[in-house]
N, C-alpha and C positions, 0 to 999 in steps of 0.2 A: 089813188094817192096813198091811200092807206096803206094797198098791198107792197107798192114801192117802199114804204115806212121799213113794214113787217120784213120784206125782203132784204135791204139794207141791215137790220140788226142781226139779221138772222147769220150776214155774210160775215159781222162783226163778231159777232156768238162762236161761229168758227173760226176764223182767225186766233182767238184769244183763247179756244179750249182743244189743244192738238199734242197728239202723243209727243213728248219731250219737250212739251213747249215751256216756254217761261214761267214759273210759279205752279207747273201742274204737277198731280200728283195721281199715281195709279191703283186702283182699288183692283184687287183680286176676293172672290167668296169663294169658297167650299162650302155649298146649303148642303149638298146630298152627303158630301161625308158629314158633317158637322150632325144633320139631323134625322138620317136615313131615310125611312118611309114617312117621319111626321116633315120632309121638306114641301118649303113653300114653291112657290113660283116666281122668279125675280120679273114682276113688268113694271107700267110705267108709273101704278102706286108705290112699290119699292121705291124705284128711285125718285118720285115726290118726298117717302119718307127720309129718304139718305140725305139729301138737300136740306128736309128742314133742319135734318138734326146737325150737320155743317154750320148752316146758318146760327141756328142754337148756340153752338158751341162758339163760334166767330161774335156772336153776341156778350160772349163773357170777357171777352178782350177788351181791355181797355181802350177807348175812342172810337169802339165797332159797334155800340149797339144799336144802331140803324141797319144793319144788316139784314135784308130779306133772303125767302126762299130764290127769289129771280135770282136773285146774283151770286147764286150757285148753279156754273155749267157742267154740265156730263156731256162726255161724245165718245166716242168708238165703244159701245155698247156692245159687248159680245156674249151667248150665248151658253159660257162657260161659268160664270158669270165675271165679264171682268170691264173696266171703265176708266175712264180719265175724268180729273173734274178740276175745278179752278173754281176760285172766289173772286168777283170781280168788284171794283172800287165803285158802290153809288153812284159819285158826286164825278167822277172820271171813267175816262172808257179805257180802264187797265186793269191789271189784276194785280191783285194785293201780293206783299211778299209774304213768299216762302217760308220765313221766321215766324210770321204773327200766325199762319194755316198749322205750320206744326206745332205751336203751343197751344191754339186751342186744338186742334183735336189731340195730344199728346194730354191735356187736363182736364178732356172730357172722354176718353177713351171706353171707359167700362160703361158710363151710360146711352153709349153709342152699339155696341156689343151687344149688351143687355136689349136693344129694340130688334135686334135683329137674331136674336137665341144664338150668338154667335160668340167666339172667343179670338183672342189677338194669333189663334195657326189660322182660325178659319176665315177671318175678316183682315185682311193684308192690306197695311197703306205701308206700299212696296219703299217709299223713300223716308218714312217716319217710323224710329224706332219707337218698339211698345215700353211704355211703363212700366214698372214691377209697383202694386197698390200698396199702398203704406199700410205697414202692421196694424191691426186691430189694438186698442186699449181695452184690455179688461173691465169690465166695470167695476169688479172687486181689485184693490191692489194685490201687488203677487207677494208682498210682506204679509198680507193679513191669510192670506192662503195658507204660506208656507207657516205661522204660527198655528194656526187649524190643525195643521195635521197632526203639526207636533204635542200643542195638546194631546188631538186625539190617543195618539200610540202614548202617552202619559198617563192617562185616564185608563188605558186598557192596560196597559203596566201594572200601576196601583191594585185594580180591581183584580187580577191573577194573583196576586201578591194577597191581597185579603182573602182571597178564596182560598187558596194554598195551607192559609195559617188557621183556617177554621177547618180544615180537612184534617188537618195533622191534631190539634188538639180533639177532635170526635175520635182519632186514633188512638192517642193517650187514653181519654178517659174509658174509651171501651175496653181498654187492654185488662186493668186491676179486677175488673166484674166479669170480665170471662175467665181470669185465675180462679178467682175466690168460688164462681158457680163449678167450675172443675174439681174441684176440691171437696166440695158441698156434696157432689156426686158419688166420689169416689168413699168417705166417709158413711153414706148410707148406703151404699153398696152392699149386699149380705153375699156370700161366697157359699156357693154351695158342695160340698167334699161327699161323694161315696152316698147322696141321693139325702145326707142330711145340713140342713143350712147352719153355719157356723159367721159368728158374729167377727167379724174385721176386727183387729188390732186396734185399739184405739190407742198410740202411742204419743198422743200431747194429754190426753186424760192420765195417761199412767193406769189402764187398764190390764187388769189382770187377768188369765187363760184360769178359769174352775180347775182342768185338769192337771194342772200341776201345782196344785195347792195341797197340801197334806193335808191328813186328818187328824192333825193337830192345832193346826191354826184353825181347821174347821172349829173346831169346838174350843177355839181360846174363848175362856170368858169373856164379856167387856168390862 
C-alpha cells in the first residue's frame, strides 16, 4: 500500500516538474569555469541545497511561509550541470505561479550565489532576469568627505605659505651680515707690494699714505 502511495506522487512529482512545463524554470551552472580546480561535485547534496535555498527564498513571500524543501521539484538532472525545477502549492497538487518564483528568487539572488561560490554568468535561471544590487551607502556621507579634503589641501596651502615666508625673511636677515663681515674683511686685509706689507687705504677714516706727506707738516708744531 505504501509503495502504490509512493509510486502515485512520484507519477504526480513528474507530471508537474517537465522541461517547458507550466510555472518551471531552467537552471544552468558553470562550477568548472566559475571555480577551476577548487570545483565542487554537483550530486544529490547540491541539489538538497538548491531546494532549500528555493524554499528559503519562496519563504519571504508573502502568504508562502509554509513552504518546505519537498515542495521544491528537480528533474532532467544533467551532467553539465543543468535542471528544471518547479514549486509546488502545499495545500493543492499545483505549482505556484511563475510571478511569485521569480520574485523571490529575483530578491534573494545573491544569497543564493553566495551558497554556491557562484555569480549570476555562472548560475543561470534561463527565464529570470538577474538583478543589478543596489549601491552601497557609505557610512561617512559623501558632503562630509568632500569637506575633508578640502580642508585638507587648505591646511597644506596655509602651511607652504608660512614656510615660504619664514624662508625668505632668514634670507633678508642673512643678507645685511654677510655684507658687513665682507667688508670687515676686506678692511683688515694687509697688501703686500714688492715682499713689504703696506697698510690698505682706509678711505671712511680719511687715512693718510706717510709717503706723501712732506717734511714740513712732519715737523709742524702742534
Amino acid at each position: 500500500m505504501l509503495w502504490l502511495l509512493f509510486f502515485l506522487v512520484t507519477v504526480i512529482h513528474a507530471e508537474l516538474c517537465q522541461p517547458d512545463a507550466e510555472n518551471a524554470f531552467k537552471v544552468r551552472l558553470s562550477i568548472r569555469r566559475a571555480l577551476g580546480d577548487k570545483a565542487y561535485v554537483w550530486d544529490t547534496n547540491e541539489e538538497y541545497l538548491f531546494r532549500a535555498m528555493v524554499a528559503f527564498s519562496m519563504r519571504k513571500v508573502p502568504n508562502r511561509e509554509t513552504t518546505e524543501i519537498s515542495h521544491v521539484l528537480l528533474c532532467n538532472v544533467t551532467q553539465r550541470v543543468s535542471f528544471w525545477f518547479v514549486v509546488t502549492d502545499p495545500s493543492k497538487n499545483h505549482t505556484l505561479p511563475a510571478v511569485e518564483v521569480q520574485s523571490a528568487i529575483r530578491m534573494n539572488r545573491n544569497r543564493i550565489n553566495n551558497v554556491f561560490f557562484l555569480n549570476d554568468q555562472t548560475l543561470e535561471f534561463l527565464k529570470i532576469s538577474s538583478t543589478i544590487a543596489p549601491p552601497m551607502d557609505p557610512p561617512v556621507p559623501i558632503w562630509i568627505i568632500i569637506f575633508g579634503v578640502v580642508f585638507c589641501i587648505v591646511i597644506v596651502a596655509i602651511t607652504l605659505l608660512v614656510l615660504s615666508g619664514i624662508r625668505q625673511r632668514r634670507r633678508k636677515n642673512k643678507g645685511p651680515s654677510e655684507v658687513d663681515d665682507a667688508e670687515e674683511k676686506c678692511e683688515n686685509t694687509i697688501t703686500i707690494e714688492n715682499g713689504i706689507p703696506c697698510d690698505p687705504l682706509d678711505l671712511k677714516g680719511g687715512h693718510i699714505n706717510d709717503v706723501f706727506v712732506t717734511e714740513d707738516e712732519r715737523l709742524t708744531p702742534l
